[in-house]
Steps between C-alpha positions, in 0.01 A plus 500: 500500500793264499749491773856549415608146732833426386615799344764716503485872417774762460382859586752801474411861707371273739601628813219766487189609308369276230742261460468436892088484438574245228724303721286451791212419293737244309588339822121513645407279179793252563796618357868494537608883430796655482551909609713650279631826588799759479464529864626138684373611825155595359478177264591277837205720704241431254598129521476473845162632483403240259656228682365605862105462333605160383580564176840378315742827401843608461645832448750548191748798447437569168598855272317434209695707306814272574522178266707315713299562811147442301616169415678375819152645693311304221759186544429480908131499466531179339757364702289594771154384388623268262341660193332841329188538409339873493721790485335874567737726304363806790850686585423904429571841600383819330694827483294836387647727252372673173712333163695877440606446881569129576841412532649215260650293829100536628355382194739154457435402877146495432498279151818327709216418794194443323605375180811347510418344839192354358739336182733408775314326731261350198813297345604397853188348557466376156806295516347277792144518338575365138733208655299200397214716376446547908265800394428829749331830468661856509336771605584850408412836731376736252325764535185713340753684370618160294206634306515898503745781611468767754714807596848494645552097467680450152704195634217367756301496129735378266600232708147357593409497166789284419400219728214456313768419172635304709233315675334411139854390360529282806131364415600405148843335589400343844212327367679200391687462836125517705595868584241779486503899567306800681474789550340665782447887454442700831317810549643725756558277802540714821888283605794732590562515137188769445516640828834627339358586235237746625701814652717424182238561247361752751834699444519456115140577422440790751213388642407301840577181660108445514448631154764221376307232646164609421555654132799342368543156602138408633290740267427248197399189749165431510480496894799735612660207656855377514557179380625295781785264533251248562311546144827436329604132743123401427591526132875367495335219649185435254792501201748269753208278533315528103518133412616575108661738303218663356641823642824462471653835335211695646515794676212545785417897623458520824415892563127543652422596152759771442610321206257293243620222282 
């Protein structure tokens, strides 16, 4: 696999979870990344990390939701590094709620997060990217359920399956500025995120913390295994490193099976 010498990648949610998986990995294989959070303190930690190993990172406040503060964020990381080349669109959060109950202020924070963050952050990169035909890749944090809906995530749903819109449009209009898409699509990935989520859906469904795990979000995997955090780096990294855009506007399932393409 090709190293990523020289390059500079953007990751948002990366103070924790996936996005931090993604960064260290980044940095590992010779990249400048930045860590993009809503939480300074956390972005600067994760950093440090980075930096103490002998890797290159700085933390960036960053509310995706916020255009001014996407593109400033997106704006330092250049004038930091000196230039953009990867983003990870990865910023989420996930609030449980049947449609009849979920409240309208619940369901525009999560398109607000997931989708307009990823539009956000996607034309702030974009505008350093197609400068001279410079070229980059975006990378979008989908989801399994980019592909197919379960109970008591309307939003979560609707909004996954919208970066794959906008990954693909991104495909077709980035191609003549050397800019290609992805799409990585998780399976349940045991961060903070689904440890919320389990006593959550416990509570809504009426049945057992162990009987969420084991029959609703493990129980069509082939192995009964989590996907890790270190499943979806490994692949952000394989499409960071693809040498041509033969993928580009792809989506890639990453679910132990849960999910079929």
């Amino acid at each position: 696999m090709a190293s990523l010498d020289g390059k500079v990648a953007l990751i948002t949610g990366a103070a924790s979870g996936i996005g931090k998986a993604i960064a260290e990995l980044y940095a590992k294989n010779g990249a400048a990344v930045a860590i993009a959070d809503i939480n300074q303190q956390a972005a600067d930690a994760a950093a440090a990390e980075i930096n103490a190993v002998g890797g290159k990172a700085v933390g960036i406040a960053m509310d995706v939701t916020d255009e001014a503060a996407v593109d400033a964020g997106t704006d330092k990381v250049v004038a930091t590094f000196g230039a953009l080349d990867i983003l990870i669109s990865n910023a989420g959060v996930q609030i449980i709620n049947p449609i009849d109950q979920f409240s309208y202020a619940d369901w525009k924070k999560m398109l607000a997060i997931h989708l307009d963050g990823g539009f956000l952050t996607t034309r702030a990169a974009l505008r350093h990217m197609y400068r001279g035909d410079r070229g980059g890749i975006v990378i979008y944090m989908g989801s399994v359920h980019s592909h197919e809906a379960s109970k008591l995530k309307a939003p979560y749903v609707a909004a996954k399956h919208g970066l794959l819109g906008l990954a693909r449009t991104l495909a077709k209009e980035g191609a003549a500025h050397n800019v290609r898409s992805h799409v990585i699509c998780p399976g349940f990935v045991r961060t903070p995120l689904v440890e919320k989520q389990i006593p959550e859906q416990a509570k809504e469904l009426g049945i057992s913390e162990a009987d969420v795990i084991k029959n609703v979000m493990l129980k069509d995997t082939v192995d009964g295994v989590f996907t890790t955090v270190d499943d979806i780096a490994q692949t952000a990294l394989y499409l960071a490193t693809f040498p041509s855009a033969a993928l580009t506007g792809q989506s890639f399932v990453v679910s132990h099976g849960w999910y079929m393409q």
